[in-house]
N, C-alpha and C positions, 0 to 999 in steps of 0.2 A: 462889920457889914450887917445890913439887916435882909431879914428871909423875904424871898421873892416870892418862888414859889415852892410848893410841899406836895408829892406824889405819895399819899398812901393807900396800898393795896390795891393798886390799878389790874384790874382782870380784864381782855377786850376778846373775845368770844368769837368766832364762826361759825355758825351753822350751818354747815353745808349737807348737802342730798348725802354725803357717805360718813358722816358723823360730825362730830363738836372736836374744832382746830381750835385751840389755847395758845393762841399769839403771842397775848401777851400772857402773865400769869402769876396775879400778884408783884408787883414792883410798887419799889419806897426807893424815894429819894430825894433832895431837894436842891437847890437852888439861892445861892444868897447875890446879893445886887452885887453887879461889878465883876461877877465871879465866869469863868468858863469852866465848864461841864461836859465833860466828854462821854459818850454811849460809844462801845467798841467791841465788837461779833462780829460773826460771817455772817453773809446773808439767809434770810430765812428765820433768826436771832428774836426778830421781834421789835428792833430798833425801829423802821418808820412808822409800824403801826401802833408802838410807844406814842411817838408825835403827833399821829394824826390823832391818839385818843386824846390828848393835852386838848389839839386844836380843836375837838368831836366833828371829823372831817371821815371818821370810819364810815364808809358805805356798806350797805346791805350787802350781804348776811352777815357780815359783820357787827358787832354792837358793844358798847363799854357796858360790862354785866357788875361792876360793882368796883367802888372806891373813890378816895377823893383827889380832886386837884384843887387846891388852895392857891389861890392868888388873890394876894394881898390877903389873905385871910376868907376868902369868895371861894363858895368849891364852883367850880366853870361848870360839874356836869349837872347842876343842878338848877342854874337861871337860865328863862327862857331864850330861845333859841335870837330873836330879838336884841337883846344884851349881848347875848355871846356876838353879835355881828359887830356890836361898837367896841368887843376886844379885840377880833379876831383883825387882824392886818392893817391894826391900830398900834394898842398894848403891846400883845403878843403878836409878833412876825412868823413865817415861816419862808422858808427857802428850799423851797424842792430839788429835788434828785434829779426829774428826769424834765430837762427844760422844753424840749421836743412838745410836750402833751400838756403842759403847766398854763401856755401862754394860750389866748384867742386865736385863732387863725385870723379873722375877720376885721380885727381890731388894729388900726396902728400902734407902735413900743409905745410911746410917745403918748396917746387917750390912755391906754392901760397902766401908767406909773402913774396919771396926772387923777386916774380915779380915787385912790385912796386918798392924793391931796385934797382935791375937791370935798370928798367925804366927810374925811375925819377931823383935817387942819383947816376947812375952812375958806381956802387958798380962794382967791378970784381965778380964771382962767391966765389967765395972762401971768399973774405970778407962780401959779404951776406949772405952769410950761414953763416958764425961767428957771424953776426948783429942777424938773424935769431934765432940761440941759446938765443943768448943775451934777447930778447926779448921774448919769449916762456917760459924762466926763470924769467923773471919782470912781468909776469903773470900768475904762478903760475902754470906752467904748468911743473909735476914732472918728472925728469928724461929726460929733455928735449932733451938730445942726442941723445934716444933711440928715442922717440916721432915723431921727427921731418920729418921721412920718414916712417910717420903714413898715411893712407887713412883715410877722415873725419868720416868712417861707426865704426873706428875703437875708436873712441874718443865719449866721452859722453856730453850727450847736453848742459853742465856745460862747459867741456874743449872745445870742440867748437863755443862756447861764446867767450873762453879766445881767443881761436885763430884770432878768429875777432876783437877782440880787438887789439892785438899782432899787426896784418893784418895794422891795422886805424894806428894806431902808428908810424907803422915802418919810413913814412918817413916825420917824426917832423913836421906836419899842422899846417898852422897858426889857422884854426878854426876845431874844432871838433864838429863834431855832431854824439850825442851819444842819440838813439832811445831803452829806457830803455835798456840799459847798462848789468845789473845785474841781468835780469828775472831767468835768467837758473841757476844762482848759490846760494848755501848758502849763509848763514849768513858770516861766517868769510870770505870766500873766497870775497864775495860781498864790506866788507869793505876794505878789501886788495886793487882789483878793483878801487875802488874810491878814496883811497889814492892815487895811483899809477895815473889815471887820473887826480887828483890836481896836485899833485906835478911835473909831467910834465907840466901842465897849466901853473903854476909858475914858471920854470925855462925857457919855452921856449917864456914865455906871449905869450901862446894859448887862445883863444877864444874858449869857451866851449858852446854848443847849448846843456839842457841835457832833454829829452823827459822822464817822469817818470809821475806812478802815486804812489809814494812814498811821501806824504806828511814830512814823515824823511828827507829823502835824500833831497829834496828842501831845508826845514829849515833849512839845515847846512850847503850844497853846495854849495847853488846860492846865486849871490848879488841881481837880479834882476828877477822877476817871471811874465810870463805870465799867466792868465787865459782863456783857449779856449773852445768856448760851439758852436755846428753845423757851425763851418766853419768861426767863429768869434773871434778875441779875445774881451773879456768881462771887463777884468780886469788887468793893469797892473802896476806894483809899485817895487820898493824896496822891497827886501825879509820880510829883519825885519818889516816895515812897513805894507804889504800887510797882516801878518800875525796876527799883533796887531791890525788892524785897516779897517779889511773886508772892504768894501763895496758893491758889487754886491751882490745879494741873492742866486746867484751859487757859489760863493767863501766862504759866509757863510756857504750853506750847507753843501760844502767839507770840512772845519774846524771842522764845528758840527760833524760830523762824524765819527771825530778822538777816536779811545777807551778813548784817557784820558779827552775828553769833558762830558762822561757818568760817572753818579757815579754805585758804583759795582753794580751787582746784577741789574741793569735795562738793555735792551735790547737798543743795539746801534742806533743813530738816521740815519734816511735815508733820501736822496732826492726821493719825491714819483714821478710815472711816467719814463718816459725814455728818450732819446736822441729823437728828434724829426724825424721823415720819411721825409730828406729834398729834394727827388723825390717832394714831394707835395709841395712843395712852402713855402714859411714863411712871410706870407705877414706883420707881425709885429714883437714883440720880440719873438727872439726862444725860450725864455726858459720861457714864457709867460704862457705857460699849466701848470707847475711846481710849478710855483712860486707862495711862499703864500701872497705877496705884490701887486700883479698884480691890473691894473686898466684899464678903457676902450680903454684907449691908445696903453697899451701896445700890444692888438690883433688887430692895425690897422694899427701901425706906426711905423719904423724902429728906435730906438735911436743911435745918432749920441756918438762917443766917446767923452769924453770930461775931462781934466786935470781940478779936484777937488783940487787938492791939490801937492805945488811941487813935479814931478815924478810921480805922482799919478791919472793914468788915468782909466777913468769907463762909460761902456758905459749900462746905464740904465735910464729910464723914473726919477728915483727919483731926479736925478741931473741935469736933463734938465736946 
C-alpha cells in the first residue's frame, strides 16, 4: 500500500483570555491508501480538532502552531488557502459530528450535495442532480426524489447525518474523515452506513480517518488504532493487536469497560476521574491522576513515545 497521508508533530494551540489550551499536542501518524484508521478518546481528547487541523477548518483563537501534514507528499498547512479549497471536499472529505449545524439552513439537500459536483467534477446540472438521487439513495435516504428539494429543518437529525454523509462522498476522496460517522442514527441504519463507507473504501482505495468512541465499530472497521488522551496519542498499533495486547493503562481502562469484560449482575468498570483541565498545564503524564500504576515519574516528566513492539507504539513511563 502506498502512503497517503503523514501527520508529524501536529501542535493546534488556543489562546484563550485565561491561558494557552493544547488540544492538540504534537501528534504523528499516518495513513496508507485503502487503509482504515481509527482515533479513539473521551471527549475533550483532542480527536476533532485533530481533523479540523488536517482540514485547517480551526477557527480563532484556535490556530495550527507547528507541524506537517503531507499529502501526497504536499504539507496542506503550507499552500495557499486557494489550493487548499480544490483539496478540501474534493481530495480530502470530512464528515462531521454534529449534522444539526454542518448543513445551510437556507439551502436545499439536493443544491448542497450537487455543489461540490458542480465544483470539483465538472457535472452539468442535470447529471448532478441524477449523481445527487444517486447518492441520497446509497444512504438510505427514503424516497429520495421527493427529498432532495428538502430544506435541512425539514429532515431528521438521523437523515441529516445521511445527508452529510451523501455530501463527503459525492466526489470519490482519496481520504475520508469521518468524525463519529453514525451518532444520529440507529442501529440498522448505522450498519447500512458503515458498509456503504467500506465498501466505497475498497473500491475506490479510499483512505478512511474513522473518529468513534464505539469500541464495536473500531474492532471490526479499522486495520490500525490510535489511542488519544489530552491532546496526545498514547497508544498506537494494529487493531487486532492493540486489542489483544493493551499496553497503556488508558487503553486498558477503555477495554475494561466493555459490557462483555463484566460478568452479569456486577456493575460496569470505570476509569475513575476525568479528562484532565489542560488550561493548567500537564507538567508530566496526563493521565497520571487516573492511573492506578503511576509513580513519582510520572507527575514530573513527560514520556516520550516509543515502539515496544513491531507497529506497536506506547507512550508511557512503564516502557521507558
Amino acid at each position: 500500500m502506498s502512503l497517503l497521508l503523514e501527520i508529524k508533530g501536529l501542535a493546534t494551540h488556543f489562546h484563550l483570555s485565561s491561558g494557552l489550551l493544547k488540544a492538540v499536542d504534537g501528534v504523528d501518524f499516518s495513513l496508507d491508501e485503502g487503509e482504515t484508521l481509527a482515533i479513539v478518546g473521551e471527549s475533550g481528547c483532542g480527536k476533532s480538532v485533530t481533523a479540523f487541523s488536517i482540514m485547517r477548518l480551526v477557527a480563532p483563537p484556535g490556530r495550527v502552531e507547528s507541524g506537517k501534514v503531507l499529502f501526497d507528499g504536499t504539507d496542506l498547512l503550507q499552500i495557499p488557502e486557494e489550493q487548499m479549497r480544490e483539496v478540501r471536499g474534493n481530495r480530502i472529505s470530512m464528515i462531521f459530528q454534529d449534522p444539526m449545524t454542518s448543513l445551510n439552513p437556507v439551502l436545499r439537500i439536493g443544491d448542497q450535495i450537487m455543489e461540490g459536483l458542480l465544483l470539483h467534477r465538472r457535472l452539468s446540472r442535470s447529471e448532478a442532480r441524477e449523481e445527487s438521487l444517486q447518492l441520497l439513495s446509497q444512504v438510505g435516504i427514503p424516497h429520495a426524489a421527493e427529498r432532495i428539494d428538502d430544506y435541512p429543518h425539514r429532515l431528521s437529525g438521523g437523515m441529516r447525518q445521511r445527508v452529510m454523509i451523501a455530501m463527503a462522498l459525492a466526489c470519490r476522496p482519496r481520504i475520508l474523515i469521518a468524525d463519529e460517522p453514525t451518532t444520529a442514527l440507529d442501529v440498522t441504519i448505522q450498519a447500512q452506513i458503515l458498509e456503504l463507507i467500506d465498501r466505497l473504501r475498497q473500491e475506490n482505495r479510499m483512505g478512511l480517518i474513522l473518529i468513534s468512541h464505539d469500541l464495536g465499530i473500531v474492532a471490526e472497521k479499522s486495520d490500525r488504532t490510535a489511542i488519544m488522551y489530552a491532546g496526545k496519542i498514547v497508544e498506537f498499533a494494529h487493531t487486532d493487536e492493540l486489542f489483544h495486547n493493551p499496553l497503556h493503562p488508558y487503553t486498558e481502562g477503555l477495554l475494561n469497560s466493555l459490557p462483555q469484560k463484566t460478568e452479569p449482575g456486577r456493575p460496569l468498570q470505570t476509569i475513575p476521574g476525568q479528562v484532565p483541565y489542560l488550561l493548567a498545564g500537564l507538567p508530566g503524564c496526563g493521565f497520571c491522576e487516573r492511573c492506578p500504576e503511576k509513580s513519582w515519574i510520572c507527575q514530573s516528566e513527560k514520556p516520550e513515545m516509543k515502539e515496544v513492539a513491531a507497529g506497536h507504539f506506547v507512550r508511557c513511563w512503564k516502557f521507558a
